[in-house]
N, CA, C and O of each residue as an XYZ file, in Angstrom:
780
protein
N      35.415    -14.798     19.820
C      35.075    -13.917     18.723
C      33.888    -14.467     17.924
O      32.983    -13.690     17.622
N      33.824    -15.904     17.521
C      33.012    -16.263     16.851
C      31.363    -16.342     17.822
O      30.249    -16.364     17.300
N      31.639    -16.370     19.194
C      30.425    -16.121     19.707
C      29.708    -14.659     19.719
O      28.513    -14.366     19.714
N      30.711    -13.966     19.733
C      30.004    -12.418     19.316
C      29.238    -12.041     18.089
O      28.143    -11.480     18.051
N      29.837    -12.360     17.286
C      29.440    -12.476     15.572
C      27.749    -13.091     15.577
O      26.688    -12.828     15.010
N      28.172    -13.876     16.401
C      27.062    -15.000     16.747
C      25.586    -14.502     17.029
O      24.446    -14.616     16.579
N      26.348    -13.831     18.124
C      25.185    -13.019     19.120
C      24.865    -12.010     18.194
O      23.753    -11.953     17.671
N      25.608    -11.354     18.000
C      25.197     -9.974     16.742
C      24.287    -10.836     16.026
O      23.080    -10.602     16.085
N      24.589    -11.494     15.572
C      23.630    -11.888     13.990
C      22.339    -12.023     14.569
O      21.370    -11.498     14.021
N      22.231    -12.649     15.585
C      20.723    -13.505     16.597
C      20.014    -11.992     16.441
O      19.001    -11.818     15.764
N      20.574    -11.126     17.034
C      20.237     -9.657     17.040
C      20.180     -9.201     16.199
O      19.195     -8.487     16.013
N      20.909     -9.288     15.450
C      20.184     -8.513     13.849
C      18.943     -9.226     13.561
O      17.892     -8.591     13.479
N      18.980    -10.690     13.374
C      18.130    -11.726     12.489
C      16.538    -11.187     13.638
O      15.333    -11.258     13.392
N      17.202    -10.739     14.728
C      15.692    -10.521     15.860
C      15.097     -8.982     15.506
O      13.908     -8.678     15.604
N      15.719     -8.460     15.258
C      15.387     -6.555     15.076
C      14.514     -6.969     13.724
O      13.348     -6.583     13.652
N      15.128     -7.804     12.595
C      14.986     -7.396     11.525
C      13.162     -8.080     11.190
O      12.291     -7.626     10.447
N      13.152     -9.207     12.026
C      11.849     -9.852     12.469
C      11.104     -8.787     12.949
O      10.312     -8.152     12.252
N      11.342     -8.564     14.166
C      10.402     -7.228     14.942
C       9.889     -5.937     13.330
O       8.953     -5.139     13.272
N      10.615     -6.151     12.629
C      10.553     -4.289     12.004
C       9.432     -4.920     10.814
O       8.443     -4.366     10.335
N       9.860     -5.963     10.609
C       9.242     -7.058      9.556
C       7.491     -7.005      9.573
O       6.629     -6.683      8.756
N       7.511     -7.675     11.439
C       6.388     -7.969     11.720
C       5.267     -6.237     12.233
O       4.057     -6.045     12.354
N       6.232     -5.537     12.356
C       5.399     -3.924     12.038
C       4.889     -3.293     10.925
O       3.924     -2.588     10.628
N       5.956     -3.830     10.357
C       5.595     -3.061      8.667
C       4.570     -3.794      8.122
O       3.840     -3.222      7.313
N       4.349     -5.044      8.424
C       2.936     -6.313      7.924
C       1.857     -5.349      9.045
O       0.902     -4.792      8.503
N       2.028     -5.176     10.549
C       1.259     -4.847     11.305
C       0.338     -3.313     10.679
O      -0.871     -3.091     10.743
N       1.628     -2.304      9.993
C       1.219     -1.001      9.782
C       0.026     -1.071      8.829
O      -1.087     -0.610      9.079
N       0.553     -1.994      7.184
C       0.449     -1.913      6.460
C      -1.128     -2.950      6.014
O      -1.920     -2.876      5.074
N      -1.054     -3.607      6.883
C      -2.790     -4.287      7.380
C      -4.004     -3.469      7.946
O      -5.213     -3.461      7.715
N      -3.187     -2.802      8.762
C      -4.545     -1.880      9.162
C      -4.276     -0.791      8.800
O      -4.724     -0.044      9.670
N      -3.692     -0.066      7.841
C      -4.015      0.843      7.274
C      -5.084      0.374      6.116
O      -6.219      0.835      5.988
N      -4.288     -0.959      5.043
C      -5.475     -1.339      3.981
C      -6.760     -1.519      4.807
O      -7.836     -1.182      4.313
N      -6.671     -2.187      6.409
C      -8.650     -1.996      6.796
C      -9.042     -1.201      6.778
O     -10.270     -1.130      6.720
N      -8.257     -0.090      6.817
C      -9.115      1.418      7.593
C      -9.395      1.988      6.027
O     -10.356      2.752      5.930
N      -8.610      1.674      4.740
C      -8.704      2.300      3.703
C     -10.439      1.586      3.287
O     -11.405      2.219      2.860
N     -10.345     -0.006      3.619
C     -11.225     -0.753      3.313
C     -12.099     -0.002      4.041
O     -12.635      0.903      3.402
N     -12.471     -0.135      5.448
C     -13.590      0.426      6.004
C     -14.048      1.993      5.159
O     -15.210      2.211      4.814
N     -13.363      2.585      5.019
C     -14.027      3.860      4.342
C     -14.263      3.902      3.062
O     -14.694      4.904      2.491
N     -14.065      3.090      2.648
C     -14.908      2.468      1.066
C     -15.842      1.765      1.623
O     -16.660      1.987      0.730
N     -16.437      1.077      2.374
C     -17.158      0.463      2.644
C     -18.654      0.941      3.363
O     -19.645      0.224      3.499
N     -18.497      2.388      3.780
C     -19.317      3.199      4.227
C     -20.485      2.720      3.796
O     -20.511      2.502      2.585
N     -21.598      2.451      4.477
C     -22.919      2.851      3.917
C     -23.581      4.201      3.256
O     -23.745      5.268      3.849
N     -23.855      3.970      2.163
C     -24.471      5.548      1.933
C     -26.126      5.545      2.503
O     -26.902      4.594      2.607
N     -26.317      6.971      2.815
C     -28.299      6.876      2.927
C     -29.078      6.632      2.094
O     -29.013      7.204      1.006
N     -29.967      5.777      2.351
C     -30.844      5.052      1.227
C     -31.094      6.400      0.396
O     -30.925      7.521      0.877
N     -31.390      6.223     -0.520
C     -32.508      7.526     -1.342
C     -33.198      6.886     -1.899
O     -33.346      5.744     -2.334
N     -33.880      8.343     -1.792
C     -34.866      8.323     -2.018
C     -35.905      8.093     -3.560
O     -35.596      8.952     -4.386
N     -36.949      7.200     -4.036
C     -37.327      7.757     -5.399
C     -38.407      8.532     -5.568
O     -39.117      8.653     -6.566
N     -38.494      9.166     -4.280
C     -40.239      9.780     -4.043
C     -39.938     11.611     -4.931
O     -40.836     12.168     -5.562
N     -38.925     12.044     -4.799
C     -38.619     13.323     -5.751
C     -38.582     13.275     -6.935
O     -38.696     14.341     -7.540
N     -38.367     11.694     -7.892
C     -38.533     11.431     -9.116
C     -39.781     12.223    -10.003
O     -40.946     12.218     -9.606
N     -39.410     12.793    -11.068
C     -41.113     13.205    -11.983
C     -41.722     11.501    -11.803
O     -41.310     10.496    -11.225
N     -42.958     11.856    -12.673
C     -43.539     10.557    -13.203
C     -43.231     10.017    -14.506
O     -43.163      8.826    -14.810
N     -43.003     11.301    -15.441
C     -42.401     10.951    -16.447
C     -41.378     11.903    -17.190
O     -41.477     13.056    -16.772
N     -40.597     11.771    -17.995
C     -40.200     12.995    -18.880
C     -41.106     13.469    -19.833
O     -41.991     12.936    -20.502
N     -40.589     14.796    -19.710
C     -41.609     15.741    -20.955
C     -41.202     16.221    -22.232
O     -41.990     16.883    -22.908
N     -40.012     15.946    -22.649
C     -39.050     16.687    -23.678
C     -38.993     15.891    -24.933
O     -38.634     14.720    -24.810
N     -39.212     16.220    -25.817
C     -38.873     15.191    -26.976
C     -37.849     14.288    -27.320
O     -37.821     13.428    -28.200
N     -36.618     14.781    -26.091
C     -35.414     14.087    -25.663
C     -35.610     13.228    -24.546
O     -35.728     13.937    -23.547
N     -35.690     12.127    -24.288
C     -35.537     11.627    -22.990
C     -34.016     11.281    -22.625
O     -33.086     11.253    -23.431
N     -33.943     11.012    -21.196
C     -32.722     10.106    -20.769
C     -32.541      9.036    -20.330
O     -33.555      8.721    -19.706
N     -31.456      7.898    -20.275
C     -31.553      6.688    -20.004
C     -30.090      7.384    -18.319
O     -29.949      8.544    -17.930
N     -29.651      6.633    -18.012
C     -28.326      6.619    -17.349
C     -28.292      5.082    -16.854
O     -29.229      4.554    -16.255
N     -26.891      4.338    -17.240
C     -26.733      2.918    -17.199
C     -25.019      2.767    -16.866
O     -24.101      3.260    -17.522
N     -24.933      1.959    -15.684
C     -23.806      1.369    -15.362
C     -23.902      0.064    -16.131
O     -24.919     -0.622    -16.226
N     -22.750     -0.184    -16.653
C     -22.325     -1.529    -17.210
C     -20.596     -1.733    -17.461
O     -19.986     -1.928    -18.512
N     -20.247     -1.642    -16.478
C     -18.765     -1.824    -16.826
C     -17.516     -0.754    -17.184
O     -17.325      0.155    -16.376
N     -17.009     -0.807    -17.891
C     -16.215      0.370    -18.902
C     -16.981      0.850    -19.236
O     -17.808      0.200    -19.875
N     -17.211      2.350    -19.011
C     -18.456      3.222    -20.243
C     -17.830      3.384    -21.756
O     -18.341      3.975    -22.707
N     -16.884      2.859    -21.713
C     -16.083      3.498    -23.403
C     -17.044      2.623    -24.218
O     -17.893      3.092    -24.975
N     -16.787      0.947    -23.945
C     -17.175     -0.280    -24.199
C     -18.582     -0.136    -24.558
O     -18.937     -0.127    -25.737
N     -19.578      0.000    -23.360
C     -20.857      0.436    -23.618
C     -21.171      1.516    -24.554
O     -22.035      1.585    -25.428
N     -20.326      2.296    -24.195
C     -21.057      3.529    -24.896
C     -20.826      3.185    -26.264
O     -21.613      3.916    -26.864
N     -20.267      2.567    -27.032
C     -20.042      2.232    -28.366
C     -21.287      1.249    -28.845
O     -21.808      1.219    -29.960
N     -21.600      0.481    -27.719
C     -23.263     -0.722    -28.228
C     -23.866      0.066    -28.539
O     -24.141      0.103    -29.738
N     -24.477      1.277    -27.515
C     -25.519      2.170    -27.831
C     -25.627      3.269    -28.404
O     -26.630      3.966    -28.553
N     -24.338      3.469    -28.809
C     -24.441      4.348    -30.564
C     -25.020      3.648    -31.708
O     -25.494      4.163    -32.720
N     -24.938      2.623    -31.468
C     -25.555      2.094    -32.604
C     -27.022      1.971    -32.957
O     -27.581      1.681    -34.015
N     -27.404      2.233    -31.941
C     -29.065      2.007    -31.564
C     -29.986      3.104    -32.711
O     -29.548      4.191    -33.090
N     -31.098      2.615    -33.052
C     -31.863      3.890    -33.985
C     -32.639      4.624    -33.257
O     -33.629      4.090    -32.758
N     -32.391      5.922    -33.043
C     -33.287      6.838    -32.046
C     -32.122      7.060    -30.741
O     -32.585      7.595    -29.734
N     -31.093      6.793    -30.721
C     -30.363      7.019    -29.731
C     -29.769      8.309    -30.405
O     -29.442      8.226    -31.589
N     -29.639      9.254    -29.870
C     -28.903     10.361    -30.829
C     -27.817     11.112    -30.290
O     -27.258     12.030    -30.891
N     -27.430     10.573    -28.762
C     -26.214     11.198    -28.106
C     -25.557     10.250    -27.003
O     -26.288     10.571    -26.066
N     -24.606      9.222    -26.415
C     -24.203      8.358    -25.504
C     -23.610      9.649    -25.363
O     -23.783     10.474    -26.260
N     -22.585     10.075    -23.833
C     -22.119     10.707    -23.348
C     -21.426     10.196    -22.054
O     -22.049     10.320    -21.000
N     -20.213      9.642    -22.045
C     -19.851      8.717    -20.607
C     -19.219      9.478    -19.623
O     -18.252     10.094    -20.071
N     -19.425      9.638    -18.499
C     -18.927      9.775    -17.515
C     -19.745      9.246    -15.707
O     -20.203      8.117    -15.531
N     -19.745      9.929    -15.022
C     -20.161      8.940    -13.666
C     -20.947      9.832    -12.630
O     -21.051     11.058    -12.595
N     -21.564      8.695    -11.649
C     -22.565      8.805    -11.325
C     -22.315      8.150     -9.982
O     -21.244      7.626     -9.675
N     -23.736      8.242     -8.952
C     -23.785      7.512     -7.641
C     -22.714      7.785     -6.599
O     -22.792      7.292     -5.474
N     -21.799      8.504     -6.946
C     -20.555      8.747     -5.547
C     -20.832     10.188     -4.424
O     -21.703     11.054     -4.342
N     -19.888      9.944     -3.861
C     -19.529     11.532     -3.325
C     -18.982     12.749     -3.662
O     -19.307     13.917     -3.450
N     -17.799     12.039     -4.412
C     -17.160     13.154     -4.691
C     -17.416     13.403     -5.642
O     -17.468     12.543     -6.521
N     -17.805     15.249     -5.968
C     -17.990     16.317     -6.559
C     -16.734     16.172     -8.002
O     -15.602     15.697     -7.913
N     -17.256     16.623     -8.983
C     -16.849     16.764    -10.331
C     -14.995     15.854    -10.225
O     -13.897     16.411    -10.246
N     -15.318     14.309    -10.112
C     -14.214     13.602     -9.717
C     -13.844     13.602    -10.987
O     -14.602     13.890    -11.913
N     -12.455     13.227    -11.125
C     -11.498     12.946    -12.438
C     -11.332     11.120    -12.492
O     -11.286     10.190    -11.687
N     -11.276     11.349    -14.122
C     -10.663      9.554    -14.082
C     -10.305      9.325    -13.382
O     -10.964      8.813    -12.477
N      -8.872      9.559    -13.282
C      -8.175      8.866    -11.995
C      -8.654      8.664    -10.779
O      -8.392      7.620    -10.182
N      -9.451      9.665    -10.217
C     -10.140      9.510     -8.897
C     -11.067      8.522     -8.812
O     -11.377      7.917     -7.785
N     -11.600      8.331    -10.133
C     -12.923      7.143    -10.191
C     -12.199      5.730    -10.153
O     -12.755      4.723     -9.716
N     -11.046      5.752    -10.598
C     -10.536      4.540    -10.741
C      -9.832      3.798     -9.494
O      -9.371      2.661     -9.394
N      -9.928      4.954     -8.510
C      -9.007      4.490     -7.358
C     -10.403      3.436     -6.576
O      -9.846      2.570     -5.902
N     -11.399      3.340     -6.521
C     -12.719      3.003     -6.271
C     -13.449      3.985     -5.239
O     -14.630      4.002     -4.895
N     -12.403      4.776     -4.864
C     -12.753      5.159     -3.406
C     -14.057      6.359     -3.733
O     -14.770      6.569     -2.752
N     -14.335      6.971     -4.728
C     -15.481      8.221     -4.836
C     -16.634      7.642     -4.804
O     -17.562      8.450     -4.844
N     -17.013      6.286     -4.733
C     -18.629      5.643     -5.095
C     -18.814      6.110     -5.979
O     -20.008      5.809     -6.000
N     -18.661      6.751     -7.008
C     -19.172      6.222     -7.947
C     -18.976      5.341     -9.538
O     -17.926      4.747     -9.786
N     -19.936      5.368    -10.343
C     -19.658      4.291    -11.198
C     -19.345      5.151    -12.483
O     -19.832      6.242    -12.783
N     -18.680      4.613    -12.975
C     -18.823      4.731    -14.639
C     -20.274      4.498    -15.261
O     -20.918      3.532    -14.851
N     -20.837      5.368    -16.266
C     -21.851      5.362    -16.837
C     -21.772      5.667    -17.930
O     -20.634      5.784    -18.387
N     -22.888      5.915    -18.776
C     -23.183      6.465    -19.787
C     -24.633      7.372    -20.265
O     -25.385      6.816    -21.065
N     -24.872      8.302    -19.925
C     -25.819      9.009    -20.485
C     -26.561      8.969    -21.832
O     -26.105      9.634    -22.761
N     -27.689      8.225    -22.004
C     -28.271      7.926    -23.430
C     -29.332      8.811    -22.986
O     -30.095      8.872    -22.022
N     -28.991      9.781    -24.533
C     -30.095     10.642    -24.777
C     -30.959     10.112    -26.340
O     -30.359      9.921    -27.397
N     -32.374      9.959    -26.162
C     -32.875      9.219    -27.231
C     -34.118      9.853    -27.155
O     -34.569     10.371    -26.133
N     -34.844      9.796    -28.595
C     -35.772     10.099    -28.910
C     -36.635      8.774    -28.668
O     -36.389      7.648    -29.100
N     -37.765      9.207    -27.829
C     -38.841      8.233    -27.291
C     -39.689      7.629    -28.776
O     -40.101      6.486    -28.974
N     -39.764      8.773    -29.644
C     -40.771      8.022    -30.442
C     -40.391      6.771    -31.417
O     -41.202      5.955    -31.857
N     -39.135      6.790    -31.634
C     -37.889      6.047    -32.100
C     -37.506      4.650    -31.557
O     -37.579      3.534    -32.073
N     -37.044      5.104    -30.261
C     -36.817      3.757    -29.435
C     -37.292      4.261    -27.808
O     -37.302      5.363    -27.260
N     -37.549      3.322    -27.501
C     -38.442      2.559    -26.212
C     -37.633      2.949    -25.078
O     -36.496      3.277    -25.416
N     -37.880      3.017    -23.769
C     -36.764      3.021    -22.501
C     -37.100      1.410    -22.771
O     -36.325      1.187    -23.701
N     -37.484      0.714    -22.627
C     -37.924     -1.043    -22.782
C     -36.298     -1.257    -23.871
O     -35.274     -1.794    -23.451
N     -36.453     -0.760    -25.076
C     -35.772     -1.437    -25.627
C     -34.386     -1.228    -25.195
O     -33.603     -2.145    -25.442
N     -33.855      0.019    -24.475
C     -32.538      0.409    -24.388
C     -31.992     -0.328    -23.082
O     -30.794     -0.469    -22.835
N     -33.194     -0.841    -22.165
C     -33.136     -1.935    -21.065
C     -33.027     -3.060    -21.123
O     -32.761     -3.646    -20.073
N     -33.224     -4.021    -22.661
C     -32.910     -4.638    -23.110
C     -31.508     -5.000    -23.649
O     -30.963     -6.098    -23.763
N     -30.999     -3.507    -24.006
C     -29.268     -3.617    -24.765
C     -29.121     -3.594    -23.625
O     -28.862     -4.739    -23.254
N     -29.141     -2.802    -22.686
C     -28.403     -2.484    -20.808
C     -28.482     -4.495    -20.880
O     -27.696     -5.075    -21.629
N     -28.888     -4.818    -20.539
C     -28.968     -6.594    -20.039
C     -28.161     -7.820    -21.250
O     -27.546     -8.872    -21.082
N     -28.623     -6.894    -22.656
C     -27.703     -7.841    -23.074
C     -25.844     -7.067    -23.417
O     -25.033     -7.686    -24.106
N     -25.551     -5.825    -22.839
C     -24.317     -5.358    -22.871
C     -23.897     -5.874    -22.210
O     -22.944     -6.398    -22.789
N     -23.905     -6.275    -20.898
C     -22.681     -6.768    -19.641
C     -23.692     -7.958    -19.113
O     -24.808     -8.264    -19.531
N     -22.749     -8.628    -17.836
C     -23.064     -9.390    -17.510
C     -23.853     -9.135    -15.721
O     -23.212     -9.315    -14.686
N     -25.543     -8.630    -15.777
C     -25.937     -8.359    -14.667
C     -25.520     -8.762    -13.263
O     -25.795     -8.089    -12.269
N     -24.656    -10.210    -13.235
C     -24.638    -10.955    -11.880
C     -23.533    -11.079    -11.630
O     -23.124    -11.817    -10.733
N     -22.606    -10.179    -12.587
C     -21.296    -10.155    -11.790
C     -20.983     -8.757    -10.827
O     -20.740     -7.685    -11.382
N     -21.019     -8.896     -9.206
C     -20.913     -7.877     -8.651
C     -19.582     -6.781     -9.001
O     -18.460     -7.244     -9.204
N     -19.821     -5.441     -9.040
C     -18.344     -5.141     -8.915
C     -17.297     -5.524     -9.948
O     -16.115     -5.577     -9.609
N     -17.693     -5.806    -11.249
C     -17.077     -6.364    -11.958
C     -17.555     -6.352    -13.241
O     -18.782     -6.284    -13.305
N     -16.841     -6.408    -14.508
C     -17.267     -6.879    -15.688
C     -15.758     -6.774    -17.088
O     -15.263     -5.882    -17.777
N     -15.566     -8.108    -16.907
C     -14.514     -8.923    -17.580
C     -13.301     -8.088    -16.930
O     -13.503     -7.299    -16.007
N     -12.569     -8.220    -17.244
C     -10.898     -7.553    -16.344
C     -11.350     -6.474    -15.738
O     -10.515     -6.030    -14.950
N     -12.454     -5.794    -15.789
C     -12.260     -4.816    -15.127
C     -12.642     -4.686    -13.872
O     -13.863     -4.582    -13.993
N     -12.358     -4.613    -12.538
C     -12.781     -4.964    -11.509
C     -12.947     -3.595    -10.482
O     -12.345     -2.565    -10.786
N     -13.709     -3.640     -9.380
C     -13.891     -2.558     -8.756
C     -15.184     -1.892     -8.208
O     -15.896     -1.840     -9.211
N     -15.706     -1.491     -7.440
C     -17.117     -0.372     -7.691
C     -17.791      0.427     -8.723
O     -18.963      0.559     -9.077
N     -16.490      0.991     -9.144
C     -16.631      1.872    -10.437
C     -17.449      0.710    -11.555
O     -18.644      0.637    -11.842
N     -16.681      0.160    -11.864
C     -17.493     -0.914    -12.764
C     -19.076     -1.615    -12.339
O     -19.689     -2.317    -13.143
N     -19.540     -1.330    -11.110
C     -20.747     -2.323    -11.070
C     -22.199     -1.719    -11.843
O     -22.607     -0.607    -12.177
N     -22.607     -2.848    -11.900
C     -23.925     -2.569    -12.465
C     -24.830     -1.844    -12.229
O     -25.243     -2.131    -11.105
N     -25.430     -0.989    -12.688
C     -26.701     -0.176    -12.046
C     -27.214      0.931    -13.069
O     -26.521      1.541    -13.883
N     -28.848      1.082    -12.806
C     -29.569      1.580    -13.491
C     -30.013      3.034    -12.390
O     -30.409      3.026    -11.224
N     -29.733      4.259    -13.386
C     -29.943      5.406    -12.646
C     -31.248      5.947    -13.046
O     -31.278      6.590    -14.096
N     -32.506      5.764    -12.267
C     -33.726      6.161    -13.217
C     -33.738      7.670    -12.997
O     -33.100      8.234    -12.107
N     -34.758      8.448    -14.156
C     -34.780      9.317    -14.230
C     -36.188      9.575    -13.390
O     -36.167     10.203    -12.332
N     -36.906      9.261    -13.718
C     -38.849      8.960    -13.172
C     -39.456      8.066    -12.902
O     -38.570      7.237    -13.104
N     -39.957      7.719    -12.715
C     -40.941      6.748    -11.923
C     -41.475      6.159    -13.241
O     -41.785      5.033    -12.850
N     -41.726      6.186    -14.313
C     -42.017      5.353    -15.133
C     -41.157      4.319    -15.909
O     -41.398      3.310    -16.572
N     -39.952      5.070    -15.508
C     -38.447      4.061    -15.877
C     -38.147      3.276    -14.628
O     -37.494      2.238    -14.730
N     -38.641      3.758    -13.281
C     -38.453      2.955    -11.879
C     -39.296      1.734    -12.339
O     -38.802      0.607    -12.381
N     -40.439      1.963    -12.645
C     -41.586      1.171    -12.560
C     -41.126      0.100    -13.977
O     -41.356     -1.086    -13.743
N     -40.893      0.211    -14.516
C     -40.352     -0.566    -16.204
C     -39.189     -1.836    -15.675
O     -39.134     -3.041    -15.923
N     -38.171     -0.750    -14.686
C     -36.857     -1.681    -14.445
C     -37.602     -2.872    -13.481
O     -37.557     -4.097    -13.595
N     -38.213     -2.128    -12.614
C     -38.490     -2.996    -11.334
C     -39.142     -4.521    -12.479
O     -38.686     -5.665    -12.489
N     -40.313     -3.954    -13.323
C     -40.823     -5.143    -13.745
C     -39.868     -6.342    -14.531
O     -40.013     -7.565    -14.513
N     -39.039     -5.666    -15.091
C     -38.084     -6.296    -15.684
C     -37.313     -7.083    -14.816
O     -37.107     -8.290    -14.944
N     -36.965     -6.474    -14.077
C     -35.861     -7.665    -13.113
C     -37.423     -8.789    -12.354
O     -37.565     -9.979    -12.636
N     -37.987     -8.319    -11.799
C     -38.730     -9.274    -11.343
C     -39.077    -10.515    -12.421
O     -39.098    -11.703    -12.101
N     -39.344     -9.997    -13.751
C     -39.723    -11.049    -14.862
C     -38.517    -11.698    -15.176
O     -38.675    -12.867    -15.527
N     -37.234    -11.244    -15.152
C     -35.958    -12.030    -15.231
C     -36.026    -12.645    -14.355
O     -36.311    -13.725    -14.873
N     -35.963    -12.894    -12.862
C     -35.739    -13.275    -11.997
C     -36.369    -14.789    -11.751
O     -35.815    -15.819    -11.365
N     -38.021    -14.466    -12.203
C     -39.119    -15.383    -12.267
C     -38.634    -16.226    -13.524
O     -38.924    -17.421    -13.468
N     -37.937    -15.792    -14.655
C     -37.540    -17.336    -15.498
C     -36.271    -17.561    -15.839
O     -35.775    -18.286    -16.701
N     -35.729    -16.704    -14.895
C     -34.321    -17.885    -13.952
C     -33.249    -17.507    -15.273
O     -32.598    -18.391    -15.831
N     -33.182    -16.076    -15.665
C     -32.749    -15.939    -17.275
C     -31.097    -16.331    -16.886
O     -30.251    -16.616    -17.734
N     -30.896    -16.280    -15.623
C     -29.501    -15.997    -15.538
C     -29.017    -17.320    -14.168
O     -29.870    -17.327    -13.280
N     -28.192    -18.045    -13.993
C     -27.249    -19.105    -13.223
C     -26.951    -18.617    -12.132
O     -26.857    -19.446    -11.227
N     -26.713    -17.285    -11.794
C     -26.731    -16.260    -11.283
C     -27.670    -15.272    -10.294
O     -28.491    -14.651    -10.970
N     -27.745    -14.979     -8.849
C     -28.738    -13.612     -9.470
C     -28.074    -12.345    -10.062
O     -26.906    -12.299    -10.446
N     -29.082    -11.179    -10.092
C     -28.855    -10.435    -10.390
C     -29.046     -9.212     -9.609
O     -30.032     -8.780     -9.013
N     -27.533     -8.637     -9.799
C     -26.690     -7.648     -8.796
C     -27.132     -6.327     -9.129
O     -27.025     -5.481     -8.242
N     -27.586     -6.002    -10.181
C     -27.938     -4.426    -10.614
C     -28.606     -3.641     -9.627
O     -29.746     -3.918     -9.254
N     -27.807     -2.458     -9.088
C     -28.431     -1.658     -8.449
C     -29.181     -0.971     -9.261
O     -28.935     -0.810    -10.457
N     -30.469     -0.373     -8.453
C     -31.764      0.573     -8.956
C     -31.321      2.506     -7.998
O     -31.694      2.876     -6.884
N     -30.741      3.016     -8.682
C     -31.091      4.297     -7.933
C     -31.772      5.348     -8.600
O     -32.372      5.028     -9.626
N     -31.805      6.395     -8.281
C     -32.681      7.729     -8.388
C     -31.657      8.047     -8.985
O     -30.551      7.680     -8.588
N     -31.905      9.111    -10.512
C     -30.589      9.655    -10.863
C     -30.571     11.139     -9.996
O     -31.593     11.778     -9.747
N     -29.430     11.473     -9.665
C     -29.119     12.726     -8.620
C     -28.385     13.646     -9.576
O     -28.964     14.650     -9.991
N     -26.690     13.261    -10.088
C     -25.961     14.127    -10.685
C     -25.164     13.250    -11.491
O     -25.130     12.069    -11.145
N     -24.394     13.675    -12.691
C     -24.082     13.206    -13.740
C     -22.477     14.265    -13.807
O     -22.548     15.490    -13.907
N     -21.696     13.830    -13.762
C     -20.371     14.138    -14.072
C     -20.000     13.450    -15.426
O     -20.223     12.296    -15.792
N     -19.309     14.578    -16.129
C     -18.761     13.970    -17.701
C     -17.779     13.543    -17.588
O     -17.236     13.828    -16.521
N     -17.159     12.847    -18.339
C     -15.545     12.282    -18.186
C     -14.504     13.020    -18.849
O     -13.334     12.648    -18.764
């Protein structure tokens, strides 16, 4: 009797291994396959459709830095800033919800829309708060908050804000402002979802 018990148990203790080592097996390559499709490459874009400049007595900024709540509160404060507006940018999916942004999977980021009067304040100077709000060289990240959604990046509007950022990071770069490099993506702004 006690060898049966025996044998049963070997057999249980063996099934329960096998079901063990499936559910690790399932549950691995499903997170790759979730991983691989976050991981997609998107197609370069383009900045050749950019104006050269804005024409409106309003211009726009668009800036990834982390939490947009967070940000968007630095740059209310600004003189000549006269509207922050947060929601996101750079993904696929079409008019996504918080929640969807937060899962990482839509590409895109949290932002903030600064609408400012040029004669007031500078795109220079509001590229200045953008660098000193977050921390440029942390990828994917900024303080607890972790993810895609959170990374850094500058959405230009025209080619004269392309041409401003580019110089800027190159002049950071050249006096070593940061221990770090620096991770900030440069794109073309495309579409703007509110939060």
């Amino acid at each position: 009797m006690i060898t049966f018990y025996r044998f049963f148990n070997l057999r249980v203790i063996e099934m329960v291994h096998k079901y063990i080592a499936m559910l690790v097996l399932l549950v691995t390559s499903n997170a790759l396959l979730s991983c691989k499709s976050n991981i997609a490459k998107k197609e370069p874009q383009s900045f050749e459709q950019l104006p050269d400049h804005q024409n409106g007595l309003v211009d726009t900024a668009t800036f990834a830095a982390g939490c947009f709540w967070c940000v968007e509160a630095q740059f209310k404060t600004l003189d000549g800033v006269q509207q922050v507006i947060s929601g996101y940018a750079g993904g696929e999916t079409k008019d996504p919800s918080y929640s969807q942004v937060s899962t990482g999977n839509t590409g895109h980021a949290e932002v903030i829309n600064v609408l400012y009067d040029p004669k007031k304040i500078t795109f220079d100077t509001l590229l200045e708060a953008f660098f000193i709000a977050h921390d440029p060289t942390r990828l994917n990240r900024q303080g607890n908050d972790i993810g895609t959604q959170y990374r850094s990046a500058i959405f230009v509007h025209d080619q004269e804000q392309l041409e401003k950022v580019n110089f800027y990071l190159k002049k950071m770069k050249e006096e070593r402002l940061y221990d770090r490099p620096i991770v900030t993506e440069i794109n073309p702004f495309t579409t703007f979802y509110k939060a």
